[in-house]
N, CA, C and O atoms as a Maestro MAE file, in Angstrom:
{
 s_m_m2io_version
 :::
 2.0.0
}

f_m_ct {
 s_m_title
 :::
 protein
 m_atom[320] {
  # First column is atom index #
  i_m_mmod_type
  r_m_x_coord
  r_m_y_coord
  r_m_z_coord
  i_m_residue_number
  s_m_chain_name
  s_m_pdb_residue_name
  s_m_pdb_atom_name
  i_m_atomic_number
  :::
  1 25 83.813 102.976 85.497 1 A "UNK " " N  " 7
  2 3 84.835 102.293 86.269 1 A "UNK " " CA " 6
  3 2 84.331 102.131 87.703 1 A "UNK " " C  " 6
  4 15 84.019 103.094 88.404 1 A "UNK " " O  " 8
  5 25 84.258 100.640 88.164 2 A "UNK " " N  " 7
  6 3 84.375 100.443 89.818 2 A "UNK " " CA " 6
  7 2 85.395 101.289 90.877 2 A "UNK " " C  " 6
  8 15 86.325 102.012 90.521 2 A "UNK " " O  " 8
  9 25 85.063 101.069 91.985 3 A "UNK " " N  " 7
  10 3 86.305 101.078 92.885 3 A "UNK " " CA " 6
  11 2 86.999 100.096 92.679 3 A "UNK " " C  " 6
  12 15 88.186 100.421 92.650 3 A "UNK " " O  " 8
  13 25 86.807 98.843 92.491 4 A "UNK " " N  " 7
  14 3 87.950 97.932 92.795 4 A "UNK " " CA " 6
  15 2 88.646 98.177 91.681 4 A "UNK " " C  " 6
  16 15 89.845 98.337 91.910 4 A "UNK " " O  " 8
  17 25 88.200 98.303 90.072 5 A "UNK " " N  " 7
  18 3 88.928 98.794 89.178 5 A "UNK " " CA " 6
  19 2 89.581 99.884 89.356 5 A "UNK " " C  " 6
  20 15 90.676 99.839 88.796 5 A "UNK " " O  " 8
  21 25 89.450 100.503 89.705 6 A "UNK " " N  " 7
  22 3 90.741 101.747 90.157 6 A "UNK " " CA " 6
  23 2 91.127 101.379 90.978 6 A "UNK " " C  " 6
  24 15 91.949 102.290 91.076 6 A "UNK " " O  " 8
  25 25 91.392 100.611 92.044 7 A "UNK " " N  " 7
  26 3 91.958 100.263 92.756 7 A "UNK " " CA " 6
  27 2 93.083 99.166 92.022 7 A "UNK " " C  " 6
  28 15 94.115 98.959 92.661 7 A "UNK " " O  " 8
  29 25 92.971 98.725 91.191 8 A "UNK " " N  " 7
  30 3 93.733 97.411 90.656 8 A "UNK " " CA " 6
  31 2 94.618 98.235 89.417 8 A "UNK " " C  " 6
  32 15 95.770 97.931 89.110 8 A "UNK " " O  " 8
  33 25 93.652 99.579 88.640 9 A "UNK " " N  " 7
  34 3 94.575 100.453 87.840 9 A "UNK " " CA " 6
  35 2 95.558 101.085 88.526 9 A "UNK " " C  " 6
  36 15 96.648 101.367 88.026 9 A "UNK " " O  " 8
  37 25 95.090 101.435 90.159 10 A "UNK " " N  " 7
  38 3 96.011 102.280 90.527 10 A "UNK " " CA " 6
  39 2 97.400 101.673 91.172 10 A "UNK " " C  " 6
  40 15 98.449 102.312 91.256 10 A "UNK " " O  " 8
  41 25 97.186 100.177 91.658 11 A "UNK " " N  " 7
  42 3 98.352 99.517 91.945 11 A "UNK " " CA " 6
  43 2 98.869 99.038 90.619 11 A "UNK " " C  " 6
  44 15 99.927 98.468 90.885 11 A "UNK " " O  " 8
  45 25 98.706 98.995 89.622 12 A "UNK " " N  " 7
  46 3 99.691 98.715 88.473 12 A "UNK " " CA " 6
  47 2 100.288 99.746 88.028 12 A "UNK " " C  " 6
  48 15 101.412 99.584 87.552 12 A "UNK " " O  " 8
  49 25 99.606 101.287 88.070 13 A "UNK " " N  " 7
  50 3 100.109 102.562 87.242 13 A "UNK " " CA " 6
  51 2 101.219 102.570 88.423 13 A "UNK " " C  " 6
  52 15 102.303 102.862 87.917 13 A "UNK " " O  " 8
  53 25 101.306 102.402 89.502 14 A "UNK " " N  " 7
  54 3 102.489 102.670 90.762 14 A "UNK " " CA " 6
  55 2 103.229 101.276 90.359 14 A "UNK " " C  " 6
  56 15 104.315 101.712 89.976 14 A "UNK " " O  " 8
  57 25 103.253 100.751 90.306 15 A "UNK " " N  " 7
  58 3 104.468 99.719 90.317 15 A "UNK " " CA " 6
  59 2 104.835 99.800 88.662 15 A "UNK " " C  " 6
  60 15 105.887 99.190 88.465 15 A "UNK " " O  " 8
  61 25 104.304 100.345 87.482 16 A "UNK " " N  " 7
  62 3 104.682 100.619 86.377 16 A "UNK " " CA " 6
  63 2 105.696 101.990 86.597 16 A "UNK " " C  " 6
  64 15 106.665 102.043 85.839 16 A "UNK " " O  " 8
  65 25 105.548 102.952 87.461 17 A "UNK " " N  " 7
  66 3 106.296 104.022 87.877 17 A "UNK " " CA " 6
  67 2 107.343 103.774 88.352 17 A "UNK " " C  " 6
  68 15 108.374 104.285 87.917 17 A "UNK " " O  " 8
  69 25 107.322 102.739 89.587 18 A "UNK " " N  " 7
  70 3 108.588 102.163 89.926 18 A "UNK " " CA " 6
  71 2 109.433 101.194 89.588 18 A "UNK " " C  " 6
  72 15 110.516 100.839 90.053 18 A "UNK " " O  " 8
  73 25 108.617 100.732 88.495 19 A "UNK " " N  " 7
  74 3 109.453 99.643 87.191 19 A "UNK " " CA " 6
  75 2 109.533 98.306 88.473 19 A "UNK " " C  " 6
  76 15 110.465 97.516 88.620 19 A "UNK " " O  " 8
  77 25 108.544 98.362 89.101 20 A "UNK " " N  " 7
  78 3 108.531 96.755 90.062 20 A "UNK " " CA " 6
  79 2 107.629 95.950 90.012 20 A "UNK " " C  " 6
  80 15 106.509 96.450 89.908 20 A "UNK " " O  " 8
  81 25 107.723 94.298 90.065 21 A "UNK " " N  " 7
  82 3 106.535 93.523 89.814 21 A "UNK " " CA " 6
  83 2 105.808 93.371 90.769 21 A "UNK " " C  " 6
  84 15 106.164 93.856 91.843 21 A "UNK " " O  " 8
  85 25 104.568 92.653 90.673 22 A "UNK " " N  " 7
  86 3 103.521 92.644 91.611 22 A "UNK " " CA " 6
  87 2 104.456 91.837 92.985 22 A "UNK " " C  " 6
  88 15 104.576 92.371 94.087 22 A "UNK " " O  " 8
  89 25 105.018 90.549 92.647 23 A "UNK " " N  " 7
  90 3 105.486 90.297 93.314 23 A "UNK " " CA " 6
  91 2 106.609 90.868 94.914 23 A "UNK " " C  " 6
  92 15 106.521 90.722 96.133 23 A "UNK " " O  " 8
  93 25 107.498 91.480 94.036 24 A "UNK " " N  " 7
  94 3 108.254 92.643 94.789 24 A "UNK " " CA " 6
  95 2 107.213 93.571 95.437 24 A "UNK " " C  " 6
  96 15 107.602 93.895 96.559 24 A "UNK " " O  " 8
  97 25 106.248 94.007 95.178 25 A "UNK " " N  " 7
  98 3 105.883 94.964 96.002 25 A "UNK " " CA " 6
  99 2 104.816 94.211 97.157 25 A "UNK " " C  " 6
  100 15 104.521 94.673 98.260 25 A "UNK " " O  " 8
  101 25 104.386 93.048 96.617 26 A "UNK " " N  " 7
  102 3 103.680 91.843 97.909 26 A "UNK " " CA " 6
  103 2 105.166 92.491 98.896 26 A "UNK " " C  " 6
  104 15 105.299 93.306 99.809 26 A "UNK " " O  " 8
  105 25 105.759 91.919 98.387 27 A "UNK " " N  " 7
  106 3 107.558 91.610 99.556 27 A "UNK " " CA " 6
  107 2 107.296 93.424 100.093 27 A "UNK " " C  " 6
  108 15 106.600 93.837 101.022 27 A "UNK " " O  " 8
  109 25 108.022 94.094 99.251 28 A "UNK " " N  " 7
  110 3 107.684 95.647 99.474 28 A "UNK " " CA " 6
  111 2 106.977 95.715 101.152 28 A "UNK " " C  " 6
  112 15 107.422 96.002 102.264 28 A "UNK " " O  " 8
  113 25 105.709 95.298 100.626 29 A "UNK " " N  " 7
  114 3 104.240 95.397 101.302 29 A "UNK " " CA " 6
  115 2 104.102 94.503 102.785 29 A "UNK " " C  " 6
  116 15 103.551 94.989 103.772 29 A "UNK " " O  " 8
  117 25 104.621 93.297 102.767 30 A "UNK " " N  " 7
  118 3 104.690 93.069 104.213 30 A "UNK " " CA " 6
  119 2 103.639 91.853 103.243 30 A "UNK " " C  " 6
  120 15 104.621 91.113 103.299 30 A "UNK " " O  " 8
  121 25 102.981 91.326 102.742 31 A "UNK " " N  " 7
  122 3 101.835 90.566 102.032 31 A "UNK " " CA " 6
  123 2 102.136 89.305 101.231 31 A "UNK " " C  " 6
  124 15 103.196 89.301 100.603 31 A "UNK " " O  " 8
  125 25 101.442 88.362 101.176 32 A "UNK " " N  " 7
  126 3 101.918 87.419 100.566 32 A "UNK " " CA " 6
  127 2 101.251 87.843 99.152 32 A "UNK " " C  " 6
  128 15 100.160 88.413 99.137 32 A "UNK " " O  " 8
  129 25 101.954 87.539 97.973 33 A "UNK " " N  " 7
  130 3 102.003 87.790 96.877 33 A "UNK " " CA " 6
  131 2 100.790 87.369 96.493 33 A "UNK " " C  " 6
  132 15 100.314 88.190 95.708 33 A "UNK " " O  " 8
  133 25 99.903 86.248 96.736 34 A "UNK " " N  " 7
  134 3 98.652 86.419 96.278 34 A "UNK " " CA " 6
  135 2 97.552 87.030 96.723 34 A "UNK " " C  " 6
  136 15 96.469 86.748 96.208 34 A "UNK " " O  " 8
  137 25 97.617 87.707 97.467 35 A "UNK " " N  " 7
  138 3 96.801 88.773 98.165 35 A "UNK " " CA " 6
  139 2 96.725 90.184 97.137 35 A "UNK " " C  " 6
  140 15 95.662 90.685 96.770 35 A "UNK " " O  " 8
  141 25 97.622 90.519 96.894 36 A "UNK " " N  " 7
  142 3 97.884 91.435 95.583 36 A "UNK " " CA " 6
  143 2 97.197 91.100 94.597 36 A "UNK " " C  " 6
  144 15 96.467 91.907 94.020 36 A "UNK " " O  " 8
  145 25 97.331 89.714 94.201 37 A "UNK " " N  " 7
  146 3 96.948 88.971 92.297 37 A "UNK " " CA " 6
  147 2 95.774 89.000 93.040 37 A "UNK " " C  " 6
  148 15 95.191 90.028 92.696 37 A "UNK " " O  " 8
  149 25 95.078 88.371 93.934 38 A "UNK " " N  " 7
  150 3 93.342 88.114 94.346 38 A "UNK " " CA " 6
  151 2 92.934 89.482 93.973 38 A "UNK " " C  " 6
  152 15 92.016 89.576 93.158 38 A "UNK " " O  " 8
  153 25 93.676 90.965 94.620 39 A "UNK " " N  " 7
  154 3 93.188 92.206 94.161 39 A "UNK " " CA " 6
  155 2 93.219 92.870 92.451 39 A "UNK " " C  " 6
  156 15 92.359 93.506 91.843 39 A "UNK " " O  " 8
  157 25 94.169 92.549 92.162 40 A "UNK " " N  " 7
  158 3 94.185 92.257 90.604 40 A "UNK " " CA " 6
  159 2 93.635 91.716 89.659 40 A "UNK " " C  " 6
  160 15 93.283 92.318 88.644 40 A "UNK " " O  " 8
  161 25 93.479 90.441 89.875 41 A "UNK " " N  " 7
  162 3 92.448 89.588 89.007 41 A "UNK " " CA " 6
  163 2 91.409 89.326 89.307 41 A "UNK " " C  " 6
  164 15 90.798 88.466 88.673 41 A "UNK " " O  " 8
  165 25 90.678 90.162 90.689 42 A "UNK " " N  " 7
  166 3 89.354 90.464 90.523 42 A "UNK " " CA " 6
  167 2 88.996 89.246 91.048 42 A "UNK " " C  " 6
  168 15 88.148 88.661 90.374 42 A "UNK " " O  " 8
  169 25 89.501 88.483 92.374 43 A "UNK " " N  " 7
  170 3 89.350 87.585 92.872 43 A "UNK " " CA " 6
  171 2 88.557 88.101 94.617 43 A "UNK " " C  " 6
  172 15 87.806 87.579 95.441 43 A "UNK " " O  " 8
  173 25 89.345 89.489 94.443 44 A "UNK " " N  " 7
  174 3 89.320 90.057 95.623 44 A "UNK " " CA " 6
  175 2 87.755 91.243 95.335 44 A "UNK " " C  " 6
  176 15 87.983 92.382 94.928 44 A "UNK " " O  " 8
  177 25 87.220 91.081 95.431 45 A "UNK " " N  " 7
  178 3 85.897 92.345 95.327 45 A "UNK " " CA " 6
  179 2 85.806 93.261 96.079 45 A "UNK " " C  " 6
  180 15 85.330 94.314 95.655 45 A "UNK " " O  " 8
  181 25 86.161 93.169 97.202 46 A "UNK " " N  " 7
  182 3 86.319 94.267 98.482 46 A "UNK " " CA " 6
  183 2 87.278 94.154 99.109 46 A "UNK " " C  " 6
  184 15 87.000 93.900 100.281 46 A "UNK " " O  " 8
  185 25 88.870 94.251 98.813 47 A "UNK " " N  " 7
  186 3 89.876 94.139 99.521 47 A "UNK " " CA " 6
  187 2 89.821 95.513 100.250 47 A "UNK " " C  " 6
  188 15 89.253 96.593 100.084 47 A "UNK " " O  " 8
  189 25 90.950 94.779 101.410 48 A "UNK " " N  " 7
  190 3 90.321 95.733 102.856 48 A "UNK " " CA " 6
  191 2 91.300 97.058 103.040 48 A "UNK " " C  " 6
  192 15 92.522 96.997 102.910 48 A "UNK " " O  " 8
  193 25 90.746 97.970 103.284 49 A "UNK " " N  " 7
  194 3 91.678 99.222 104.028 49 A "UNK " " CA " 6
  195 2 92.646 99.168 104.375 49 A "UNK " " C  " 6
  196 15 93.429 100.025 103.965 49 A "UNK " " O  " 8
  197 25 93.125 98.138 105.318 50 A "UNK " " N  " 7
  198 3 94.367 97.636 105.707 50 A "UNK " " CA " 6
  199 2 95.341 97.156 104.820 50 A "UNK " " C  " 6
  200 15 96.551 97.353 104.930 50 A "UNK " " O  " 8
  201 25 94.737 96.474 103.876 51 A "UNK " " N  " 7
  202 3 95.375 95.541 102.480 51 A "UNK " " CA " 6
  203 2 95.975 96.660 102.057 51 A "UNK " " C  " 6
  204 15 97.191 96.805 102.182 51 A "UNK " " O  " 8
  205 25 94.961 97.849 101.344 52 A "UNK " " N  " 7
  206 3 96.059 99.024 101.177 52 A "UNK " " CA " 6
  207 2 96.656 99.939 101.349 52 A "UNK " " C  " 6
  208 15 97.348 100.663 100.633 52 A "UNK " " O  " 8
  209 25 96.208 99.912 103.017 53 A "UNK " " N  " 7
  210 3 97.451 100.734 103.075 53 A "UNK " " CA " 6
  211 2 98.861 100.321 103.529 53 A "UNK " " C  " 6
  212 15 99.826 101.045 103.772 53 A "UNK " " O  " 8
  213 25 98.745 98.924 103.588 54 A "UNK " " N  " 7
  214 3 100.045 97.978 103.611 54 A "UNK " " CA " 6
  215 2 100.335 98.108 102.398 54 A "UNK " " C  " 6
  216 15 101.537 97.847 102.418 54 A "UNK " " O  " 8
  217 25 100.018 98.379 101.118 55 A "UNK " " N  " 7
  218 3 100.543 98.293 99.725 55 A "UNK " " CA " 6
  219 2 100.953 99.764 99.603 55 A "UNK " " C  " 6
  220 15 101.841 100.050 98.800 55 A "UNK " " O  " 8
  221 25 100.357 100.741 100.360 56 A "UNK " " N  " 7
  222 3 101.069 102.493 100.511 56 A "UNK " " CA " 6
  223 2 102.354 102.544 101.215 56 A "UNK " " C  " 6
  224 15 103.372 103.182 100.947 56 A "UNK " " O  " 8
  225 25 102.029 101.545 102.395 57 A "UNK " " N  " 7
  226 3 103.329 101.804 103.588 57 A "UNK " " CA " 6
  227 2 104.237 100.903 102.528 57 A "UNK " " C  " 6
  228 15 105.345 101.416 102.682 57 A "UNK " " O  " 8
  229 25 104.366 100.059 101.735 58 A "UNK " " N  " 7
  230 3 105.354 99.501 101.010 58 A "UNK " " CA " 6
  231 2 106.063 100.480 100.044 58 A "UNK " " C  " 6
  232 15 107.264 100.414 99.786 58 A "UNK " " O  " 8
  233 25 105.219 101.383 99.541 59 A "UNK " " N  " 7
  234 3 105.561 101.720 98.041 59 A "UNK " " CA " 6
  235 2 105.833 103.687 98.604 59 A "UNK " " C  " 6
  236 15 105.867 104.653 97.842 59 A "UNK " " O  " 8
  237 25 106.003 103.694 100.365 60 A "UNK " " N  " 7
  238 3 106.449 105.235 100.622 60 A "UNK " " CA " 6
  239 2 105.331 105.715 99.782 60 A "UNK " " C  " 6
  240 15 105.526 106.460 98.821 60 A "UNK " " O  " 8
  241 25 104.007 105.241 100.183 61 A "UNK " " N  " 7
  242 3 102.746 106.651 99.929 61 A "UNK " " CA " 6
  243 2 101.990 106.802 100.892 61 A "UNK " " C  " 6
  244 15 102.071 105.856 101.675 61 A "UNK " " O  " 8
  245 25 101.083 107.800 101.271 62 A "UNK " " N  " 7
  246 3 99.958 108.073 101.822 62 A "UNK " " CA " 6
  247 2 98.940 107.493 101.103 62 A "UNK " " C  " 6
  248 15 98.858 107.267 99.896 62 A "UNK " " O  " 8
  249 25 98.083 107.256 102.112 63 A "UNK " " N  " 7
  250 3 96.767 107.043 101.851 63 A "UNK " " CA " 6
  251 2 95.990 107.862 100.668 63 A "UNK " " C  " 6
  252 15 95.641 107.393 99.585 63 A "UNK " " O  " 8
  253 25 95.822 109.062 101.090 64 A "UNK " " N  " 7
  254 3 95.904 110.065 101.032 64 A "UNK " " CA " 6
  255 2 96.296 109.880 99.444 64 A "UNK " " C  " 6
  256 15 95.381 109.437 98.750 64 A "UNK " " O  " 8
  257 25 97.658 110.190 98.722 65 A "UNK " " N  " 7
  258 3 98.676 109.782 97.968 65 A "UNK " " CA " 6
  259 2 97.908 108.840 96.709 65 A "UNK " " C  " 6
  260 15 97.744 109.131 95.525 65 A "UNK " " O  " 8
  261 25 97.553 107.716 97.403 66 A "UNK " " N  " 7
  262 3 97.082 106.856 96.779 66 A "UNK " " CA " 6
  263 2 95.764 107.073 96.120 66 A "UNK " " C  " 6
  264 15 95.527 106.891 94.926 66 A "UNK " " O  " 8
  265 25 95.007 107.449 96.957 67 A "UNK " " N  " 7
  266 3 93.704 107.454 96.491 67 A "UNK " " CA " 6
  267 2 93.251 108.900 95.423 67 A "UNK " " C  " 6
  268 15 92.334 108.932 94.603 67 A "UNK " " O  " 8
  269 25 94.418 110.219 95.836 68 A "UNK " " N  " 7
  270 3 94.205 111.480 95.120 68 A "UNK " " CA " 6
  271 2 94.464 111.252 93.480 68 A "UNK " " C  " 6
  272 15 95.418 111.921 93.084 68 A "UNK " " O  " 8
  273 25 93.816 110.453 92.451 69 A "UNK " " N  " 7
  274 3 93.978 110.403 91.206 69 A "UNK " " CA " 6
  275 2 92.376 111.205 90.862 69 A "UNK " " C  " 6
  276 15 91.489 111.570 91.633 69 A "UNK " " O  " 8
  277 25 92.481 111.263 89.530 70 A "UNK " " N  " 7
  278 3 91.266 111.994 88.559 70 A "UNK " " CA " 6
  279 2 90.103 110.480 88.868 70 A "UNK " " C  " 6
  280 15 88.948 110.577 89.284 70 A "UNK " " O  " 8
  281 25 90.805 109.212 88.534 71 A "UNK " " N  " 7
  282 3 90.214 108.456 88.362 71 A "UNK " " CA " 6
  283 2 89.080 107.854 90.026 71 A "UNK " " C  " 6
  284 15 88.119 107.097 89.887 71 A "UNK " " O  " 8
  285 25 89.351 108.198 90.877 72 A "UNK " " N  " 7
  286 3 89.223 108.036 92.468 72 A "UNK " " CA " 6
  287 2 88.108 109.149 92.249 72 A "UNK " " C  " 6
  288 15 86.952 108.856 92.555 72 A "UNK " " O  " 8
  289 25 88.421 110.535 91.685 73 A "UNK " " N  " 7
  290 3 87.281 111.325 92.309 73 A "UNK " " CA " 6
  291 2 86.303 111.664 91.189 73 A "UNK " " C  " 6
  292 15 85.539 112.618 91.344 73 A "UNK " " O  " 8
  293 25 86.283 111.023 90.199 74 A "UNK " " N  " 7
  294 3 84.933 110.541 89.072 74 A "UNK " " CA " 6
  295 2 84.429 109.382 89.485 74 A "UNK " " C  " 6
  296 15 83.841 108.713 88.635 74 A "UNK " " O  " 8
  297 25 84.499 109.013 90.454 75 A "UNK " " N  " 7
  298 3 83.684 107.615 90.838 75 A "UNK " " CA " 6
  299 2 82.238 107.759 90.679 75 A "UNK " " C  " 6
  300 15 81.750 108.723 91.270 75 A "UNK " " O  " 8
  301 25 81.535 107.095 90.083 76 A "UNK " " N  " 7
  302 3 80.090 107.279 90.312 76 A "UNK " " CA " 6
  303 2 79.684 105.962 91.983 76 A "UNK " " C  " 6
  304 15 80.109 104.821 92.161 76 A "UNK " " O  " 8
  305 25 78.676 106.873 92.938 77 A "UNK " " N  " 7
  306 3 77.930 106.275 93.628 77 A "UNK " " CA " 6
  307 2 77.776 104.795 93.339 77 A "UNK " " C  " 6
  308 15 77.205 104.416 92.317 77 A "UNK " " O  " 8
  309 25 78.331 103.874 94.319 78 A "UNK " " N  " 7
  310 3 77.926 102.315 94.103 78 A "UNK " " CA " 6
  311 2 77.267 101.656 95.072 78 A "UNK " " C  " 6
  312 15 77.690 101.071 96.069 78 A "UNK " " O  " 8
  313 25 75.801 101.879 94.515 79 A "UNK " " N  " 7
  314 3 75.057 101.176 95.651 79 A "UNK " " CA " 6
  315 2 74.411 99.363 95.223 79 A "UNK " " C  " 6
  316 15 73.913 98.885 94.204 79 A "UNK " " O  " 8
  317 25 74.664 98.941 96.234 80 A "UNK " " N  " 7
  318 3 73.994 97.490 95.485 80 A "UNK " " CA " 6
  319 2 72.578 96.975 96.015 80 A "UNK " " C  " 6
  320 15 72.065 95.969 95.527 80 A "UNK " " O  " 8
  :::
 }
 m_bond[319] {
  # First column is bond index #
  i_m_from
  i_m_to
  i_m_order
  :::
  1 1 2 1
  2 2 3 1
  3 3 4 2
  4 3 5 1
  5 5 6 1
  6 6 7 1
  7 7 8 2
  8 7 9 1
  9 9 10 1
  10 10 11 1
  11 11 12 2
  12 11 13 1
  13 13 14 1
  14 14 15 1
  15 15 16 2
  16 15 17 1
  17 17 18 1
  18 18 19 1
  19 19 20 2
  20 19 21 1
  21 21 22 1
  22 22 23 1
  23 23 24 2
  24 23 25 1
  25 25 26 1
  26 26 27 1
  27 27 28 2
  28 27 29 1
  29 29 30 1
  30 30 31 1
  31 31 32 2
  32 31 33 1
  33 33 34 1
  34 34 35 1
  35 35 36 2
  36 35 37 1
  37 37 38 1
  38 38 39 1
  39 39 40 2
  40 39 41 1
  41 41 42 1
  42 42 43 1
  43 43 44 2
  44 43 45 1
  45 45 46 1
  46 46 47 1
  47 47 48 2
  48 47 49 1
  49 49 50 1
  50 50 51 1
  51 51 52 2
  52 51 53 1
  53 53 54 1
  54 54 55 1
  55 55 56 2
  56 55 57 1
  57 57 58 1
  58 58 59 1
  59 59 60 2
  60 59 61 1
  61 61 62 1
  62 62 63 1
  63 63 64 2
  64 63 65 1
  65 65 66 1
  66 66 67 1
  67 67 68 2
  68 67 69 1
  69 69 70 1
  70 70 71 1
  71 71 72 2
  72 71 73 1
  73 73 74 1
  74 74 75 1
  75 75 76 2
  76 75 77 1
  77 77 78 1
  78 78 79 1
  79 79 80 2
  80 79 81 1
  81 81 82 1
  82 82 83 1
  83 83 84 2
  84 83 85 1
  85 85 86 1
  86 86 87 1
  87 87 88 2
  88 87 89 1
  89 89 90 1
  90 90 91 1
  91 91 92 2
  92 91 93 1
  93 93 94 1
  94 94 95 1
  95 95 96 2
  96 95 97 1
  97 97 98 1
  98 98 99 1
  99 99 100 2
  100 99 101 1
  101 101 102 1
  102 102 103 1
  103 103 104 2
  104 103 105 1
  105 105 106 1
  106 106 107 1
  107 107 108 2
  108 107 109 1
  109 109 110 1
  110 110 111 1
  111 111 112 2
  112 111 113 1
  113 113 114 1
  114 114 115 1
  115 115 116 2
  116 115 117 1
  117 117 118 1
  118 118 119 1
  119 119 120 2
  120 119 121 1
  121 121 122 1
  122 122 123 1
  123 123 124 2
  124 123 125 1
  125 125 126 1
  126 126 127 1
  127 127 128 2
  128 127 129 1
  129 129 130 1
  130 130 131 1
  131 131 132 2
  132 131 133 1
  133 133 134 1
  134 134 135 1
  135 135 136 2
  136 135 137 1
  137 137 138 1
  138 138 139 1
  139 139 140 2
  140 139 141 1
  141 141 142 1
  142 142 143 1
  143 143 144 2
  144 143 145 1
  145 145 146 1
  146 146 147 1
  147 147 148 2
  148 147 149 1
  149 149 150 1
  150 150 151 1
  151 151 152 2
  152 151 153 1
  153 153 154 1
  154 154 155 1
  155 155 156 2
  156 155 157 1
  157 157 158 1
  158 158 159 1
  159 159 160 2
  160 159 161 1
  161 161 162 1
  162 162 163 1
  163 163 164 2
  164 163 165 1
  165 165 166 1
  166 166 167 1
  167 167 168 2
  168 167 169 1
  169 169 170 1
  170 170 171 1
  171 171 172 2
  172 171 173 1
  173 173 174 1
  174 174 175 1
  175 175 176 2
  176 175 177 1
  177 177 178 1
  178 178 179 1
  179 179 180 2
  180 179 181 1
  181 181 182 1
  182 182 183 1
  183 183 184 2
  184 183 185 1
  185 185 186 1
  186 186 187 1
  187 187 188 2
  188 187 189 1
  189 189 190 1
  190 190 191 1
  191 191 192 2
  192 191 193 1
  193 193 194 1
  194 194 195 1
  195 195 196 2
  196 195 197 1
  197 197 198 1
  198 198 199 1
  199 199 200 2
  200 199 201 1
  201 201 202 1
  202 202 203 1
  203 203 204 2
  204 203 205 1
  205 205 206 1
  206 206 207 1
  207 207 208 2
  208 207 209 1
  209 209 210 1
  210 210 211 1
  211 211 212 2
  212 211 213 1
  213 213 214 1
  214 214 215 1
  215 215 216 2
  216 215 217 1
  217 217 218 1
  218 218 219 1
  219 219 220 2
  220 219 221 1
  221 221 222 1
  222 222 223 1
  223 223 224 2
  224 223 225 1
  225 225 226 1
  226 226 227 1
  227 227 228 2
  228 227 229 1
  229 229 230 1
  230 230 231 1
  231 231 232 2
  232 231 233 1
  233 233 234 1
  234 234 235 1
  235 235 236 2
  236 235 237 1
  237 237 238 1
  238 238 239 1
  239 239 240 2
  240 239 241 1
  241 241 242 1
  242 242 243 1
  243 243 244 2
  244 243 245 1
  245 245 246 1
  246 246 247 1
  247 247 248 2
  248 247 249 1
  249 249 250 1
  250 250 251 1
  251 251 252 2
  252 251 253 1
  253 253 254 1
  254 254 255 1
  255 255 256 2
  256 255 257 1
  257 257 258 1
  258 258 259 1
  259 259 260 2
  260 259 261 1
  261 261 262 1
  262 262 263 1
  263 263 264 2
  264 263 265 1
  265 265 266 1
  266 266 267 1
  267 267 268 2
  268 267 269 1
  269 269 270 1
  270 270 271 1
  271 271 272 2
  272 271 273 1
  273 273 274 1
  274 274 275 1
  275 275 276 2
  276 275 277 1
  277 277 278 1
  278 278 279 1
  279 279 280 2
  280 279 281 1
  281 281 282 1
  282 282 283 1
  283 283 284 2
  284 283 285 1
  285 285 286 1
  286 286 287 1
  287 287 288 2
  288 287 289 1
  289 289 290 1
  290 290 291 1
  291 291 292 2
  292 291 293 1
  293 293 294 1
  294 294 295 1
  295 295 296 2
  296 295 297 1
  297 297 298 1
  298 298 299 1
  299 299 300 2
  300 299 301 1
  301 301 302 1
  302 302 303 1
  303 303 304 2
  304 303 305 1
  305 305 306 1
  306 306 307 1
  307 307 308 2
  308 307 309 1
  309 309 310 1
  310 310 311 1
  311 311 312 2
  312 311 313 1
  313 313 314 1
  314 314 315 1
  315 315 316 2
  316 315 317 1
  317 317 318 1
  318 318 319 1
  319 319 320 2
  :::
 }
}
């Protein structure tokens, strides 16, 4: 698994928790709704720090919060 793939698992497993669509949490988030789908459908390859933690400050998480899954700290090294 990438970062951006956990990054795109981890904004769906949170809005599957809060039973909300991508859309609503763009709104949530302060973001226009395709800024989210670009990160989702893999349009987005390096969406930025800021991007999420505007999608944390929407959804009442930390940074922190967000990133502490199993899946975040099995990352293998990605060098290109």
């Amino acid at each position: 698994m990438t970062t951006v793939d956990a990054v795109k698992a981890r904004i769906l497993q949170l809005c599957g928790q809060r039973d909300i669509t991508i859309n609503k949490l763009a709104n949530l988030a302060g973001l226009p709704p395709s800024s989210v789908k670009n990160i989702l459908y893999g349009r987005s390859q390096n969406p930025k720090l800021v991007t999420i933690k505007m999608i944390c400050d929407g959804l009442d998480l930390t940074l922190g919060e967000f990133f502490s899954t199993p899946e975040f700290d099995s990352l293998e090294q990605e060098l290109r």
